[in-house]
C-alpha positions, 0 to 999 in steps of 0.5 A: 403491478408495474412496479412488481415486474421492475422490482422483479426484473431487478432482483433476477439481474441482481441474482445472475450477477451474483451468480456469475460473480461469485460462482461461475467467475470468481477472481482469486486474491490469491494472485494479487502482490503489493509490488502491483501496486500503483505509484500513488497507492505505493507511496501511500503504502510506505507513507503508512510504513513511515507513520508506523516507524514513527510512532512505534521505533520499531524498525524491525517491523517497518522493514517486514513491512517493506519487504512484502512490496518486492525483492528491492531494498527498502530504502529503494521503496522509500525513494521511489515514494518520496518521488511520487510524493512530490509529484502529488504535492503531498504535505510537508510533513508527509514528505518529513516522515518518509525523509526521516526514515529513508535516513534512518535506512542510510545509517550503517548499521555497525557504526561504532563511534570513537572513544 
């Protein structure tokens, strides 16, 4: 009999704490932005942007990618990665993919070369 009114008062708090969580209070997802992020989870974020770029060449899509974190340029984001990424002593081959597309963003785009 003991273990049915723990299991019982268990179930009810579980109950109202659905309650509270899921119909008195929700929290919207709706007002959440990428550019709220955190550094460290940023840096992950454009690290994840880097390995894309990385295997798919297809700069068009890494930028789309960037654009969501905030009105910056890309490149601005890269940087401020690599930054954070140093700091949290990321490998150097992290640090290679995230150089790699900050360069990639530093090339003109109307670079015409001498015949």
């Amino acid at each position: 009999m003991r273990f049915f009114w723990f299991f019982l008062t268990i179930l009810i708090g579980l109950l109202i704490g659905f309650y509270f969580g899921w119909v008195r209070t929700p929290s919207s997802i709706g007002t959440t932005q990428l550019s709220n992020l955190r550094s460290d989870y940023l840096a992950d974020y454009v690290l994840m942007a880097a390995e894309s770029y990385e295997q798919h060449q297809n700069l068009e899509y890494t930028t789309s990618q960037l654009v969501l974190l905030g009105n910056e340029h890309p490149l601005r984001y890269i940087q401020k990665a690599i930054i954070v990424a140093e700091n949290l002593e990321y490998s150097r081959e992290d640090l290679e993919k995230l150089a790699i597309l900050a360069q990639v963003y530093q090339i003109p785009e109307n670079s015409t070369e001498a015949p």
